[in-house]
C-alpha positions as CSV (number, residue, x, y, z in Angstrom):
1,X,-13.1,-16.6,6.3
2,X,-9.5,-16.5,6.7
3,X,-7.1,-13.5,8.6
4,X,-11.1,-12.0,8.6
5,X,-11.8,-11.9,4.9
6,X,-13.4,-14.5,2.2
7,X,-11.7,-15.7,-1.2
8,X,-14.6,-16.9,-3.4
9,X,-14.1,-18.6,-7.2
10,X,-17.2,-18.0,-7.8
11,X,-20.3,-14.9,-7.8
12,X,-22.9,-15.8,-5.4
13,X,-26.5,-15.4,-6.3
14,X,-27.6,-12.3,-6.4
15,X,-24.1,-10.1,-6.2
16,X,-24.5,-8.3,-9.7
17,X,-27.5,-6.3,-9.0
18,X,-26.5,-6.1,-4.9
19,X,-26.2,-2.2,-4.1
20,X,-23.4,-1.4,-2.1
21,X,-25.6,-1.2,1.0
22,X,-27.1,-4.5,0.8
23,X,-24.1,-6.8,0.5
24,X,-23.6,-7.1,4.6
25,X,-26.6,-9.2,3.7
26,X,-24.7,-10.9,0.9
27,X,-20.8,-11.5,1.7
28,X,-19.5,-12.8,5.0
29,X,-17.2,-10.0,5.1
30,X,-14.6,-8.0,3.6
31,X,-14.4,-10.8,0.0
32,X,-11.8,-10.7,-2.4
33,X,-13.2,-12.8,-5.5
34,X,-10.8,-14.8,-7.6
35,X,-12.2,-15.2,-11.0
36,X,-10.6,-16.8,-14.0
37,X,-10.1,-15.4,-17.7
38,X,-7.8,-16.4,-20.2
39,X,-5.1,-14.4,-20.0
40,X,-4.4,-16.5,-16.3
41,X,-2.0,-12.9,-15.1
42,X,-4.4,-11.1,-12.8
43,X,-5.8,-7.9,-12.3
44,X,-6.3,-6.9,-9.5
45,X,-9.3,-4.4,-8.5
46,X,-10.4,-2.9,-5.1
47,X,-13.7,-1.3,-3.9
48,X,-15.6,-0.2,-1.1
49,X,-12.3,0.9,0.6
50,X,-14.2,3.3,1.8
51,X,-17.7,2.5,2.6
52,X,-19.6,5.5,1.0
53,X,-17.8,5.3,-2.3
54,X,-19.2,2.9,-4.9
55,X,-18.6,3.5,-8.3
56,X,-15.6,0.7,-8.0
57,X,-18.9,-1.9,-7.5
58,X,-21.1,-0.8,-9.9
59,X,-18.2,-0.7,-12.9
60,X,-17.1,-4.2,-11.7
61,X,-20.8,-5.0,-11.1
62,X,-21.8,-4.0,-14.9
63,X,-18.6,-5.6,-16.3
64,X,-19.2,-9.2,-14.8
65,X,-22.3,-8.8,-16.3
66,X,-21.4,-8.1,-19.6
67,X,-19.0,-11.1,-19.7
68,X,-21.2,-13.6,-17.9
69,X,-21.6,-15.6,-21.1
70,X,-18.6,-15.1,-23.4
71,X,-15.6,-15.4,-19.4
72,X,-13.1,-12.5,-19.3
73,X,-10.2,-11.5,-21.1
74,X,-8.2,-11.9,-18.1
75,X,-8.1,-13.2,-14.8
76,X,-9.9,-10.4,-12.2
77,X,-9.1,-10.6,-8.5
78,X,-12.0,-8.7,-7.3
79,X,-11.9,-7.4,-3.4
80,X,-14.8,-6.1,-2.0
81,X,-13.7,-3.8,0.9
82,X,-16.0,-2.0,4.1
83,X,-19.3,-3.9,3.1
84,X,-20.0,-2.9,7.3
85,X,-19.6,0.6,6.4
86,X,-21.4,0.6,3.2
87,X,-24.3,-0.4,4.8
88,X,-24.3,2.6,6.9
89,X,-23.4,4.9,4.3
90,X,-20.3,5.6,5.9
91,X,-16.2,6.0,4.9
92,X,-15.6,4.1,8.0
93,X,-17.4,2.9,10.7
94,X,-17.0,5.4,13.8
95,X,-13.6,4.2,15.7
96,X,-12.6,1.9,12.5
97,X,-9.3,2.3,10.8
98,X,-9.8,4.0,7.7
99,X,-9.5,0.7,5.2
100,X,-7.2,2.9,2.7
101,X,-4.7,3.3,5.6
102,X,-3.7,-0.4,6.7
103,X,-2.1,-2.1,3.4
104,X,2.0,-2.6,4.0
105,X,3.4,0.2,4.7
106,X,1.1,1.6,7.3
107,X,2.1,3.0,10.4
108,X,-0.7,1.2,12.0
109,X,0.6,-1.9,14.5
110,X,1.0,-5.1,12.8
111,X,-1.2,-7.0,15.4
112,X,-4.1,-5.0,14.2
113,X,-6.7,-7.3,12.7
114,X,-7.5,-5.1,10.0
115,X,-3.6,-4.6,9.0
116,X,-3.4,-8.3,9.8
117,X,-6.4,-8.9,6.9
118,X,-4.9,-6.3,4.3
119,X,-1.7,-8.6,4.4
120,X,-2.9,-11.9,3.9
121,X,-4.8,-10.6,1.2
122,X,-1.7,-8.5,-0.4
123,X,0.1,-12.0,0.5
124,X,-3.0,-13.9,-1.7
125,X,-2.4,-11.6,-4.4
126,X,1.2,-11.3,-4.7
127,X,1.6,-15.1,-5.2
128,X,-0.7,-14.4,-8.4
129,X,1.8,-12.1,-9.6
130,X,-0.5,-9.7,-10.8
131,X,-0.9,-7.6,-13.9
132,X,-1.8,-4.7,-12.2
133,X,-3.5,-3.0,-9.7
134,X,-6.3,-0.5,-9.6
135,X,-8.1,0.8,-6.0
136,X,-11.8,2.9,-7.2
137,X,-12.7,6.0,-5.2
138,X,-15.2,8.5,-5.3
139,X,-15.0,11.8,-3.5
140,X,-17.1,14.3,-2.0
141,X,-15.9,17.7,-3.5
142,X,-15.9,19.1,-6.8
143,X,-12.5,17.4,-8.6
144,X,-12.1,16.1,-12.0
145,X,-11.1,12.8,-12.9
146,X,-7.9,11.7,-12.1
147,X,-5.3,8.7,-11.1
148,X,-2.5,8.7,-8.4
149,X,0.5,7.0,-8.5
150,X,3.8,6.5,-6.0
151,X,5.9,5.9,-8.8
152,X,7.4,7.5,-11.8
153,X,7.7,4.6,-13.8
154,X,7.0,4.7,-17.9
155,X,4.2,1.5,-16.6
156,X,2.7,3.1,-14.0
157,X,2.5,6.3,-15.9
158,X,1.0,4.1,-18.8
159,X,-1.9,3.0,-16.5
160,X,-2.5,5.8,-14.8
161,X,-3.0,7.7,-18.7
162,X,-5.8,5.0,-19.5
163,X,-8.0,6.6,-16.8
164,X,-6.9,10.1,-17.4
165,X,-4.0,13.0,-18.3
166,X,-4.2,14.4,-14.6
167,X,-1.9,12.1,-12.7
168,X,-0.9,12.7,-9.1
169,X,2.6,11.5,-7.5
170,X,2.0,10.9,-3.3
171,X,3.7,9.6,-0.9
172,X,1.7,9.8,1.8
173,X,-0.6,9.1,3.7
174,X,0.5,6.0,4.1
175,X,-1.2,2.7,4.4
176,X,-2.6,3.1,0.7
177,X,-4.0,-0.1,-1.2
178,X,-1.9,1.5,-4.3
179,X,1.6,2.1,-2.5
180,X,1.6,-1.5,-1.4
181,X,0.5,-2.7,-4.8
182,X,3.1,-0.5,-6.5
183,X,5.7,-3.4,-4.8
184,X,4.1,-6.2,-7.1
185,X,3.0,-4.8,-10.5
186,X,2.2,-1.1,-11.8
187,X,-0.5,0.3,-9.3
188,X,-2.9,2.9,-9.3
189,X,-5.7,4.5,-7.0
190,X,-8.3,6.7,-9.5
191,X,-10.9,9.5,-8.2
192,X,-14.1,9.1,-10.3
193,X,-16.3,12.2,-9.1
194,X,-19.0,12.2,-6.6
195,X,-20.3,9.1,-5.8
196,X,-23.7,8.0,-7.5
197,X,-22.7,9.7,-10.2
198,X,-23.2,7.8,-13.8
199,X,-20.1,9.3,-15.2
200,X,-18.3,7.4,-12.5
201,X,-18.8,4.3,-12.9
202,X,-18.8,4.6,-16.7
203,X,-15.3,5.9,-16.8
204,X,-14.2,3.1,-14.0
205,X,-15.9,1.1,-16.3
206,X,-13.6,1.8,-19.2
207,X,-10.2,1.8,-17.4
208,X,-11.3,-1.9,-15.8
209,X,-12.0,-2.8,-19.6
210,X,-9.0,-1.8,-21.0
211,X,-6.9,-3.4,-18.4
212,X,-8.8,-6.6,-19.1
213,X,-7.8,-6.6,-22.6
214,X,-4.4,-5.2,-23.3
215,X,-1.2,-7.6,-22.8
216,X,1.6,-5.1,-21.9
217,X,2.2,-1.6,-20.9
218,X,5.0,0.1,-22.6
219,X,8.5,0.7,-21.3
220,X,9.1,4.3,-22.7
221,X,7.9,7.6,-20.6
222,X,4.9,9.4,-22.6
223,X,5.8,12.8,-24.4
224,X,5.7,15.6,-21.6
225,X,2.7,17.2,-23.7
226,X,0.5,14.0,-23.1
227,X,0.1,14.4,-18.7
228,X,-0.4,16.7,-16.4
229,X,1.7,15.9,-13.4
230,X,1.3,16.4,-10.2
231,X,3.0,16.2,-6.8
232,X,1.0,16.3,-3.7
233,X,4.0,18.5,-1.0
234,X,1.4,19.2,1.7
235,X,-1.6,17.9,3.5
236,X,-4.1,20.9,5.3
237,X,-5.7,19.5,8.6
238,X,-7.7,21.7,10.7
239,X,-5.9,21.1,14.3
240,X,-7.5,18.3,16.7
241,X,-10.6,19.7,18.8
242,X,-10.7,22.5,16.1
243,X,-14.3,23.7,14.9
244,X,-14.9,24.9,11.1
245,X,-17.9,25.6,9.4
246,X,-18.9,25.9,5.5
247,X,-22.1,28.6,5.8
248,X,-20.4,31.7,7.9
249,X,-21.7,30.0,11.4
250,X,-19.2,30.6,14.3
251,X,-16.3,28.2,14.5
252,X,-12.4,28.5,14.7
253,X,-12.3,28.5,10.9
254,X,-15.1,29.3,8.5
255,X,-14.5,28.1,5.4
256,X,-16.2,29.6,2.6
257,X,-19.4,28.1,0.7
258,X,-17.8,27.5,-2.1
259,X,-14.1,26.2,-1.7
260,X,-14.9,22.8,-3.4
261,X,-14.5,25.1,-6.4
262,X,-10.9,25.4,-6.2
263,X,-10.0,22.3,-6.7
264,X,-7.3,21.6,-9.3
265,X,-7.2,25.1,-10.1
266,X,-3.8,27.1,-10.0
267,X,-4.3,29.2,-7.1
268,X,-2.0,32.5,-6.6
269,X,-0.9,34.4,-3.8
270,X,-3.3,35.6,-1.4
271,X,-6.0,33.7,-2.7
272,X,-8.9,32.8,0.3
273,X,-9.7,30.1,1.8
274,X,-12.0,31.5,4.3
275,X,-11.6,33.6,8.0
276,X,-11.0,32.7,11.5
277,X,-12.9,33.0,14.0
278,X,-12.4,33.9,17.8
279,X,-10.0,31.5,18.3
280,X,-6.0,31.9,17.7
281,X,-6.2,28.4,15.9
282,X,-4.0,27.3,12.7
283,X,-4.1,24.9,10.4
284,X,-2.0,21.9,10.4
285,X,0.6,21.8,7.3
286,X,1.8,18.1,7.4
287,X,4.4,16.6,5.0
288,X,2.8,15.3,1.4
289,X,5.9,13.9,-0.1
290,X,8.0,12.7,2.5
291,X,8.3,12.5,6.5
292,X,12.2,14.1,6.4
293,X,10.7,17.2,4.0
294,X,9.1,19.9,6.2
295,X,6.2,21.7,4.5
296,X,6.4,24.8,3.1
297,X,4.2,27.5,5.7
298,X,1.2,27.8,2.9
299,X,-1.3,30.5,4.5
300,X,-1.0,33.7,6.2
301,X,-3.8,35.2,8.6
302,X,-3.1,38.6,8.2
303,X,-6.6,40.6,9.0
304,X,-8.2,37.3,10.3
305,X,-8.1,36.4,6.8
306,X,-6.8,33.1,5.9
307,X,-4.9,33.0,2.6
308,X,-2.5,31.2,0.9
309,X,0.8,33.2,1.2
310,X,2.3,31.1,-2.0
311,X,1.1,29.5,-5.1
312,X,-0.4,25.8,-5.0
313,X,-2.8,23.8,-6.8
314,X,-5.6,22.1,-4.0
315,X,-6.9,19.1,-4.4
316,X,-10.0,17.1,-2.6
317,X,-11.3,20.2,-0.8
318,X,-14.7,19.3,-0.1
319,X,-17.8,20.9,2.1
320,X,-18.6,17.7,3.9
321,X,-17.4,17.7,7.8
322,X,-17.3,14.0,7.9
323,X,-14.9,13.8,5.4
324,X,-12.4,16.5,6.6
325,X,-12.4,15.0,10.2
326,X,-11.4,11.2,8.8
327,X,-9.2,12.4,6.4
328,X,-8.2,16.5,5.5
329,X,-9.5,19.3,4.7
330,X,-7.5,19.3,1.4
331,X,-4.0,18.1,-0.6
332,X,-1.5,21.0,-1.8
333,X,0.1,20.1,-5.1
334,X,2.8,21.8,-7.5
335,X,3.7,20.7,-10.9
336,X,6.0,18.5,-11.9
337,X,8.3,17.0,-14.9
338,X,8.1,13.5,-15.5
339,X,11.7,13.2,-13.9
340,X,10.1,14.1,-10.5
341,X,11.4,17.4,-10.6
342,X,9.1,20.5,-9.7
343,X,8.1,22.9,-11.9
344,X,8.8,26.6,-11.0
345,X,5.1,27.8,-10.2
């Protein structure tokens, strides 16, 4: 082990057909594998960021098998994230860092041991100079597939359109395995669906192919007709201490049952996300793009109704509890050009 992860050359006995939850038995630790191909240029592929989500494995899994006899295409650096948390089911263990929130760039202390372990193995794969970058995610709500990007740039773009045409620009949170990547070679995080799912993996499975086989990405910007893009501007938090609920029970929001649904669709005006209860609680509107931009106010609570008092598009709303605690209860997102600038809604 070294700054508290592994580097292996090698697949140890046993690691192909290893679920997720079994590989604390497996791996000393968070591992990033360094496997050869011959195109020597890696790419570079994270999983199990987040414990619970592990359609990143099973592609990469399924893909090491298929080229066990005939090598790979290209070189694959391979790191295998929260193998603690997978074993628990979890996102993150309870009091961990969230493993998606301590790459360079994080607001987290640099004498963290976590942050300390996400540079040393940034540090390992920058002096590989890497192809490119992809971090695998699942989520819990109902969301189609899509990639995220911090940058604008025709390459990133390029990757981002072998996964899928929804692409969204973020800037924050910050911390993110694809923000720090995005410093070393075009980077992308991709949302594949609900976990176990076979469509998943199978599409993770064809974006980790095609970035295994092609030599270049181009330098032009894709016509305007070819993406759907995306800004996130704000990020929904119920506040600290707050109580919210998904099936009408009491709490200082209730959510409706079915709120998943309205992700990625173009929601107008006075559109509801659910009621309040007793309380005089609101949510938390935090800055998506940037920490100088102040959010837009998004909801009103007229009637003890709460509704969005402007047009957005939502993103990663989800009905799991677990999931809105650790990380939001959802992503606000306008249109954009592929200049950066926002389309009038």
């Amino acid at each position: 082990m070294r700054a508290g992860f592994a580097v292996m050359d090698r697949l140890p006995d046993g690691f192909l057909d290893c679920p997720a939850s079994r590989l604390i038995e497996l791996l000393p630790g968070p591992t990033l594998f360094d496997l050869p191909g011959r195109d020597p240029k890696p790419l570079f592929v994270s999983t199990l960021l987040h414990g619970n989500e592990d359609s990143g494995l099973t592609a990469a899994q399924d893909i090491l098998r298929r080229h066990a006899s005939r090598g790979l295409n290209r070189s694959l650096m391979l790191f295998v994230g929260n193998i603690a948390a997978a074993a628990e089911n979890l996102r993150a263990l309870p009091g961990e860092f969230d493993h998606n929130r301590i790459w360079p760039g994080t607001p987290l202390a640099d004498d963290e041991a976590l942050v300390r372990m996400a540079r040393a193995v940034y540090d390992y794969v920058e002096r590989r100079r890497p192809f490119a970058a992809i971090d695998i995610h699942n989520n819990t709500g109902f969301n189609p597939h899509y990639s995220c990007v911090t940058k604008l740039e025709p390459k990133f773009i390029s990757l981002a359109q072998l996964f899928s045409r929804i692409i969204v620009h973020f800037q924050r949170p910050r911390g993110t395995a694809a923000a720090a990547f995005a410093n070393l070679c075009p980077s992308i995080t991709v949302e594949c669906g609900k976990a176990g799912a076979g469509s998943a993996t199978r599409h993770a499975i064809e974006l980790v192919e095609a970035c295994l086989s092609i030599d270049h990405f181009p330098d032009h910007p894709p016509a305007s007709q070819d993406v759907d893009l995306l800004r996130t501007y704000a990020i929904v938090k119920p506040p600290a201490g707050s109580s919210f609920s998904f099936d009408g029970a009491a709490a200082d929001f209730q959510f409706r049952s079915d709120i998943d649904r309205l992700n990625f669709s173009e929601l107008a005006r006075g559109e509801t996300f659910g009621a309040l209860g007793a309380s005089d609680a609101r949510l938390e509107i935090l800055p998506g793009d940037s920490e100088d931009h102040i959010p837009d106010e998004y909801f009103d609570y007229a009637g003890g109704k709460i509704r969005l008092s402007r047009p957005a598009i939502p993103a990663m709303l989800t009905l799991d509890p677990r999931a809105v605690r650790l990380d939001c209860l959802c992503y606000l997102m306008h249109r954009i050009d592929l200049d950066g600038a926002r389309i009038p809604d």
